[in-house]
N, C-alpha and C positions, 0 to 999 in steps of 0.2 A: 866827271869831266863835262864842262859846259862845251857848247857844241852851237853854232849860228848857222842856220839853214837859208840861203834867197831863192828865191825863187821868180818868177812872174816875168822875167825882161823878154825881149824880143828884138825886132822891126818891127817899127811901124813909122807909117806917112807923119809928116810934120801937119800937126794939128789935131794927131789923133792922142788917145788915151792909152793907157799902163795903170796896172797895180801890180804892185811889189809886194812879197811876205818874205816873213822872215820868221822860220819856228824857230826856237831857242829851245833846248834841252838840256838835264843837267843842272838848271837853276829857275828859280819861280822869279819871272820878268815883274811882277806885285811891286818888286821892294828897290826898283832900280829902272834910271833914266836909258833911254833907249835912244838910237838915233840911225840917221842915213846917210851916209855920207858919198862922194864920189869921185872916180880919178880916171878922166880924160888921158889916149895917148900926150904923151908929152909935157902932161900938168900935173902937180901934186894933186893931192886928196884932198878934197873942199867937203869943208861939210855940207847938209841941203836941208835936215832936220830932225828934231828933237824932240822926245813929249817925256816926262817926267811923269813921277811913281803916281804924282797928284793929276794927272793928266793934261799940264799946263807942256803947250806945243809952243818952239818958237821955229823960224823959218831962215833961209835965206833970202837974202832980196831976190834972186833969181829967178824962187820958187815962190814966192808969195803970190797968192790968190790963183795959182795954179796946181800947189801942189797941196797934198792935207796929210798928215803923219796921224794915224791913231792904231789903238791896241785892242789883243783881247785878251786879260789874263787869264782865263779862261783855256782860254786854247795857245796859251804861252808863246802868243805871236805877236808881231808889230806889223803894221803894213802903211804903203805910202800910195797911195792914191795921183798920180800925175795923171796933168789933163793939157792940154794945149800945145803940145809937147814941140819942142823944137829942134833944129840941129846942133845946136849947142847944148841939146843935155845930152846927147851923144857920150856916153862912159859907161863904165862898171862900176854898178854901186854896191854898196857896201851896207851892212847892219854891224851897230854897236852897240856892244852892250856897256856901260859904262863904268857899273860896281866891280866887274874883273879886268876891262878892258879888254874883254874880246869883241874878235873881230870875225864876219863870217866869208867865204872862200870868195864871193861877189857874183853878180850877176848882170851880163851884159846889155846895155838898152843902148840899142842904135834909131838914131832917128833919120828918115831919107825925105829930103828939101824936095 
């Protein structure tokens, strides 16, 4: 049974920093696109980013030159690096895995202005 673990969210002040993880267990992350996505009260689920088996990352505009999506297969994890952080990334994010379409339980990041 594949299983998505997050971890890392918090509070924190607007302009500070976050890192996210995400173990995956149950399936070797090697062979499958991974990603982060996230869902604001009152808004669907956006995605934020993405990095593939080959390690090619793409981003949202939102999160570009803020945020950095990378992996360690190694340690069958992903993690998401945010930095500038604002109130508007204010949500529960989420890790996907893509080859099964799971999804892990989320992890809340509040940002306070």
């Amino acid at each position: 049974q594949v299983q998505l673990m997050e971890s890392g969210g918090g509070l924190v002040q607007s302009g500070g920093s976050l890192r996210l993880s995400c173990v995956v267990s149950g399936s070797r992350i090697s062979i499958t696109t991974l990603g982060w996505y996230r869902q604001a009260p009152g808004k669907q689920r956006e995605f934020v980013a993405r990095i593939t088996s080959a390690g090619n990352t793409n981003y949202a505009d939102s999160g570009k030159g803020r945020f950095t999506i990378s992996r360690d297969n190694a340690k069958n994890t992903v993690y998401l690096q945010m930095n500038s952080l604002k109130s508007e990334d204010t949500a529960v994010y989420y890790c996907y895995h893509a080859l099964g379409g799971y999804w892990g339980q989320g992890t809340q990041v509040t940002v306070s202005s």
